[in-house]
N, C-alpha and C positions, 0 to 999 in steps of 0.2 A: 504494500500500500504506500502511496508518495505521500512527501509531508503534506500537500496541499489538503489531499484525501485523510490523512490524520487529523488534523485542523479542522476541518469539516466535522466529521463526524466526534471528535469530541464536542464541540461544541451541540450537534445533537443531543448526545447523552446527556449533558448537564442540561439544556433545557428540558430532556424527557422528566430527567430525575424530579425536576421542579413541579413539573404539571401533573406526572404520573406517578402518584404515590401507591406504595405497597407495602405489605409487611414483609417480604423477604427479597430482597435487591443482592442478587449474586453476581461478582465484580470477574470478567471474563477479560481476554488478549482480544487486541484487536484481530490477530489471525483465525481465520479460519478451519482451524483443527481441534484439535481434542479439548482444550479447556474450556474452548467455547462450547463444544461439542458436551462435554459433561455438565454444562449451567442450560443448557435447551433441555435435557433430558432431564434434568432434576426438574427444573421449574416448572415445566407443562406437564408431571405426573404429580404434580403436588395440591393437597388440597387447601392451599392458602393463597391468596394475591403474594404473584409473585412476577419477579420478571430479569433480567438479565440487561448489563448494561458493560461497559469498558472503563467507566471513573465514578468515583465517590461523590465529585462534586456535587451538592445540589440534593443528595440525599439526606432527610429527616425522619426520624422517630422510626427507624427502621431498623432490621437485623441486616447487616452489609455482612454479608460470605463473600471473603475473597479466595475466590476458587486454585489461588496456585499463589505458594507464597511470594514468589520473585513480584507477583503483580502489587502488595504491601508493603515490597521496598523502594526506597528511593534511592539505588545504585551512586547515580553522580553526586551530591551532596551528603548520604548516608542521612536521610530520612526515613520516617514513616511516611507512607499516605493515608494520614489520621480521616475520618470521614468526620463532619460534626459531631460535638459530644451528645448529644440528643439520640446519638445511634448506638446501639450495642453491634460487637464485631468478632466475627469468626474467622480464624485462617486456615486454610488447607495446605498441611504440609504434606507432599507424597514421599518424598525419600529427600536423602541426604548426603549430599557431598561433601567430601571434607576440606575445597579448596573456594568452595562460594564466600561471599566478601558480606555478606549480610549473617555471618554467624556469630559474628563478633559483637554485633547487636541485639541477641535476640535476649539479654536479661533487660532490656527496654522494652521491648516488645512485649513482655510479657506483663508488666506492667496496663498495657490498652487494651490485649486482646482477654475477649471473655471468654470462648470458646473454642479451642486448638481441634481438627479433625485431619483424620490423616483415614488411609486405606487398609493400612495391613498392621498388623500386631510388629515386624521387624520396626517398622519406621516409629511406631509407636515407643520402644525400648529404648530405642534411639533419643528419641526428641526427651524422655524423662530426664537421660546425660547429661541432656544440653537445658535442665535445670526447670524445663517446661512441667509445671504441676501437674499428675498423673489424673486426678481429677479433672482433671481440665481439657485430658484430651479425650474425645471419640473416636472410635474405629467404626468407620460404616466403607465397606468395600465397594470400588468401580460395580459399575452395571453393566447390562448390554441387551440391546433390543431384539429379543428373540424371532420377533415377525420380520427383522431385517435379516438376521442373520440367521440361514435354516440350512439341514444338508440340501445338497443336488438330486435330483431326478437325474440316471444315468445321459439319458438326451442331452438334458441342459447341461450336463459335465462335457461331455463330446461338442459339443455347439459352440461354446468358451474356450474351450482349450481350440477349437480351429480359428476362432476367433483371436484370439492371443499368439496364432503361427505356433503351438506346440504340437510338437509329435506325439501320438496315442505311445507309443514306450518310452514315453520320459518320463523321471519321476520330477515331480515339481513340490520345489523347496520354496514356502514362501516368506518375505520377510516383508510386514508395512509397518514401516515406524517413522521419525526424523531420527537420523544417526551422525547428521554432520553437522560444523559448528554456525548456527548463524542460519538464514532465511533463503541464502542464495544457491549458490552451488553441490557447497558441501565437503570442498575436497579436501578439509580438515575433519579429521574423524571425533565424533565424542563420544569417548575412551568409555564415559561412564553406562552408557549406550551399546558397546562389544560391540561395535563393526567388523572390528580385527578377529576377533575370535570365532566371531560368522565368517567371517572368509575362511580363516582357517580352517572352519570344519567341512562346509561346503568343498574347498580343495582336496581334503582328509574325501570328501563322498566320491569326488567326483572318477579321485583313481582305481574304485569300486565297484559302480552305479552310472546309469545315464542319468545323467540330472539336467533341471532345467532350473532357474533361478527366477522366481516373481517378483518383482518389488514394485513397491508402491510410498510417497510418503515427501515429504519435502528434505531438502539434501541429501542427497543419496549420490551425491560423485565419489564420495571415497570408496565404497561398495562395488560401485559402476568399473572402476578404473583397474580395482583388486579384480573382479571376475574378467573384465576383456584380457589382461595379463596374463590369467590361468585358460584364457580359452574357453571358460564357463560360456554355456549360451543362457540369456536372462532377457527376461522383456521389463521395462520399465515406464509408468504412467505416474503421471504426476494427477492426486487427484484435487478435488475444490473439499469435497466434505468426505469425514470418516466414512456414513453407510453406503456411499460410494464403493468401498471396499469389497461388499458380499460377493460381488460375482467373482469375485479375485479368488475367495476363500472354496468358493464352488470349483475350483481348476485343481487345488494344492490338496497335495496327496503327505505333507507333513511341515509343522511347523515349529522352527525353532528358535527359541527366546536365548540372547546369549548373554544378554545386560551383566552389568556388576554393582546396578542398583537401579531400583523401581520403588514408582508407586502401586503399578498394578503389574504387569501391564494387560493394558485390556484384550490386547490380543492371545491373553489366554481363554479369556472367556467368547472370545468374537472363534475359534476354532473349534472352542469343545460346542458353540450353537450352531456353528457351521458343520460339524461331524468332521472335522480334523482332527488325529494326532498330536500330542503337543509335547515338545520336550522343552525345560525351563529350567537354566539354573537357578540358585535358592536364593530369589531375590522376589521383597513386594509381598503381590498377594500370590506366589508359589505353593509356598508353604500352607497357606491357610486356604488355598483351592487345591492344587493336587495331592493326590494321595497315590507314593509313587508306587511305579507300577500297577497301578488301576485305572486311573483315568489321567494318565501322562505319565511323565518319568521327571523326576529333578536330581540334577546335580548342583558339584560343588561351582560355584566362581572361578571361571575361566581355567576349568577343566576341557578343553578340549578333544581329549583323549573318548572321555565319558562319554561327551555330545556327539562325539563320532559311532561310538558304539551303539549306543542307544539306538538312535539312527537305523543303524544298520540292522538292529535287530527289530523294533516295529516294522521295519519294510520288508523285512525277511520272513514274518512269519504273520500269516493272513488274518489269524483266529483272534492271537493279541490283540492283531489292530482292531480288529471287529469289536473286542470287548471294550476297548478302551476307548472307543466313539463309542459304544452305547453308554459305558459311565462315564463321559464326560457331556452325552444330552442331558443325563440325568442330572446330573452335579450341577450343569447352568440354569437350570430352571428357576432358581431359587434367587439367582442373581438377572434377570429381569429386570430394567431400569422400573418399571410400576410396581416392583416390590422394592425395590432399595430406594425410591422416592419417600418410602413410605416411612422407613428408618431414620432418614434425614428431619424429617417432619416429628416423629415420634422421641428419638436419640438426640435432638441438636436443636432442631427451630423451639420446641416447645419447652426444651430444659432452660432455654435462655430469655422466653417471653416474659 
């Protein structure tokens, strides 16, 4: 988005905030991906006036959720973006890195915020270290819309895959996420993301297995540059919105999460609704969605070795894979953004009204 276009539409927002009041105001990026993606899915399954905006400005007597902590700091001068005191404030912290520049603040922050939520019980342990009162935080886990995201009808898989130029005997590996530094290209990797370690394993498949490589996701050159290297064949689309994604997830025959720290990711749960395989190392909500060997596998943190094997054994043996798509439809049911709306409401909006 160019400055002009930021300008613009903040200024929107703070007039909507003025004229459009409501009792839950969840504070989203102005990009169009995931954060904003989890404040549309929260706020229209909830039973409260509620609505979704990009600044604080302008908001009163309200519960301001800011849906990703980075959006409550003020990086260049080492502020908060306090919203009026009239308003009570929650912050969503998904995981934690240990070289971000706003952690050196957060016995301040702690101070304004009334409500800490995070996703997974790891990031939760975490955040108590860093002196945030355990009372104070909630764990309410990522969602995912199960009418978007469904398995294939054999057809529709064969229809997609011709559509994407893949061969019926490739196996397709899929990866959608942002894994590079920044909005642009990408061709700096964020390490904390495991780009590297998904190429590696993929490399590790490819001398094995016919593979074919899906990506989806914004920056995605360092990925791109590591597969043309190795010869990997991959199709890559840049999308506008996450449920964009489903057809993609309808093509991939396994999916591998390689991060070295999450909130969710929700591409665990966007495959076990899609009837994908999922292998994840123990990052996020891993641990508190997979149950390994049942409905996925998890390893350790940039175990490559693992991710390789694993791999190789879901696609080696048919029955596995069968059981572990049936328990992992089972196991996302429960995470349905119209049931995790409902916790948000229940766990968070009304413990703080």
């Amino acid at each position: 988005m160019s400055t002009l276009n930021l300008i613009i539409s903040g200024i929107f927002h703070v007039i909507k905030n003025y004229i459009y009041r409501t009792k839950i105001v969840y504070i989203v990026e102005n990009e169009n991906w995931s954060i904003k993606h989890d404040g549309i899915s929260i706020t229209k399954n909830l039973n409260l006036k509620s609505k979704i905006t990009t600044t604080h400005y302008g908001i009163r007597n309200s519960i301001v959720h800011y849906g990703y902590i980075n959006i409550f700091f003020r990086e260049s001068n080492r502020t908060l973006r306090l919203p009026h005191k009239s308003n009570k404030i929650i912050v969503t912290w998904f995981h934690i890195a240990p070289d971000v520049a706003f952690l050196d603040y957060i016995p301040e922050a702690i101070k304004y915020v009334d409500f800490w939520h995070t996703s997974c019980q790891l990031t939760k342990n975490e955040m108590i270290t860093f002196g945030v009162p355990e009372e104070k935080i909630v764990v309410i886990p990522l969602g995912v819309s199960t009418k978007v995201f469904s398995p294939p009808l054999l057809e529709e898989k064969m229809y997609l895959r011709e559509k994407f130029g893949i061969d019926n005997k490739k196996i397709v590996i899929g990866s959608y996420q942002k894994d590079g530094i920044g909005w642009e290209e990408g061709l700096t990797p964020k390490l904390i993301k495991g780009p590297d370690i998904f190429c590696d394993v993929v490399e590790n498949l490819a001398k094995k297995i016919d593979i074919f490589v899906l990506l989806t996701g914004p920056a995605r050159g360092y990925v791109k540059k590591r597969l043309e290297k190795a010869g990997i064949p991959y199709h890559y689309d840049f999308l506008d919105n996450p449920d964009e994604l489903a057809p993609y997830y309808k093509v991939t025959d396994l999916y591998i999460v390689t991060s070295r720290a999450e909130g969710g990711p929700k591409q665990i749960l966007e495959s076990m609704a899609s009837g994908v395989p999922v292998i994840s190392t123990c990052v996020g909500m891993a641990p508190d969605v997979i149950i390994d060997g049942e409905n996925g596998f998890i390893v350790e943190v940039e175990d490559v070795k693992a991710l390789t094997q694993r791999a190789l054994q879901i696609l080696d043996n048919e029955s596995m894979r069968r059981d572990m798509i049936s328990m992992g439809l089972k196991t996302v049911e429960q995470y349905d953004w119209s049931i995790i709306a409902k916790q948000y409401q229940e766990k968070l909006y009304k413990e703080i009204s």
